[in-house]
C-alpha positions in Angstrom: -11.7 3.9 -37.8 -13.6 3.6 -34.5 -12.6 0.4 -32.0 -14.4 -0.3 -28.5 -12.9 -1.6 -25.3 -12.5 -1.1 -21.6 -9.7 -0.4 -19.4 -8.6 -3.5 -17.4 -6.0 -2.6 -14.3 -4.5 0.8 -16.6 -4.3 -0.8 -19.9 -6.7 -0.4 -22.2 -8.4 -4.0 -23.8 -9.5 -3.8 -27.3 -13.1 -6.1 -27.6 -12.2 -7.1 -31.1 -8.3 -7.9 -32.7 -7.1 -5.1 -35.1 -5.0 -5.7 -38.3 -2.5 -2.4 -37.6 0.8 -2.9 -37.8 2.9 -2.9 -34.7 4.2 0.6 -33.8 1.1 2.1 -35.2 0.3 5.8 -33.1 -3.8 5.8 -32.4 -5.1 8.5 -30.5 -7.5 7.1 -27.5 -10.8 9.6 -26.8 -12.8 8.7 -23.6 -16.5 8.4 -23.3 -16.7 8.9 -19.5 -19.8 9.4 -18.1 -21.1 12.0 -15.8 -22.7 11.9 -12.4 -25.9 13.9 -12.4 -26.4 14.3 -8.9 -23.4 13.4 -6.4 -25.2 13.7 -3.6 -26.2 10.0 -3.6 -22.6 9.0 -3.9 -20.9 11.6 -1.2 -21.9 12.0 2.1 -21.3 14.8 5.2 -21.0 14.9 8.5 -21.4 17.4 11.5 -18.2 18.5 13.5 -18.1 21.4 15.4 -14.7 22.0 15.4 -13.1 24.7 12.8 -11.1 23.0 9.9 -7.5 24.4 11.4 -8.4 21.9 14.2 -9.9 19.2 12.4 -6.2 19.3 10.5 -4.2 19.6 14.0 -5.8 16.5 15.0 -5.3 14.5 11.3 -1.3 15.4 11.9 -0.9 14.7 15.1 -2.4 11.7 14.5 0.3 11.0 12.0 3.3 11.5 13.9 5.3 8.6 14.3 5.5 6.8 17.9 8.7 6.0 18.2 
């Protein structure tokens, strides 16, 4: 049997009711689809600074001012 739906907030929505009993154990396969290029959906940026310093600054940044 193959049913179709969508995830809604974690739970998964069937698009049509199902006559299965209640505690019936289905197995759920995904049909996620892949990005071809993610370069349209990620960006860069230049910083000359070495990534030890880049992460210096991120926690000191987090320390609590108290």
């Amino acid at each position: 049997m193959t049913l179709k739906g969508h995830v809604d907030n974690g739970v998964i929505i069937l698009d049509e009711p199902v006559n299965l009993p209640n505690g019936t154990r289905v197995t759920i396969q995904s049909k996620v689809g892949k990005v071809k290029d993610p370069s349209g959906i990620a960006g860069s940026w230049v910083d000359d600074r070495s990534a030890e310093e880049i992460i210096k600054d991120i926690y000191g940044s987090r320390r609590s001012k108290r």
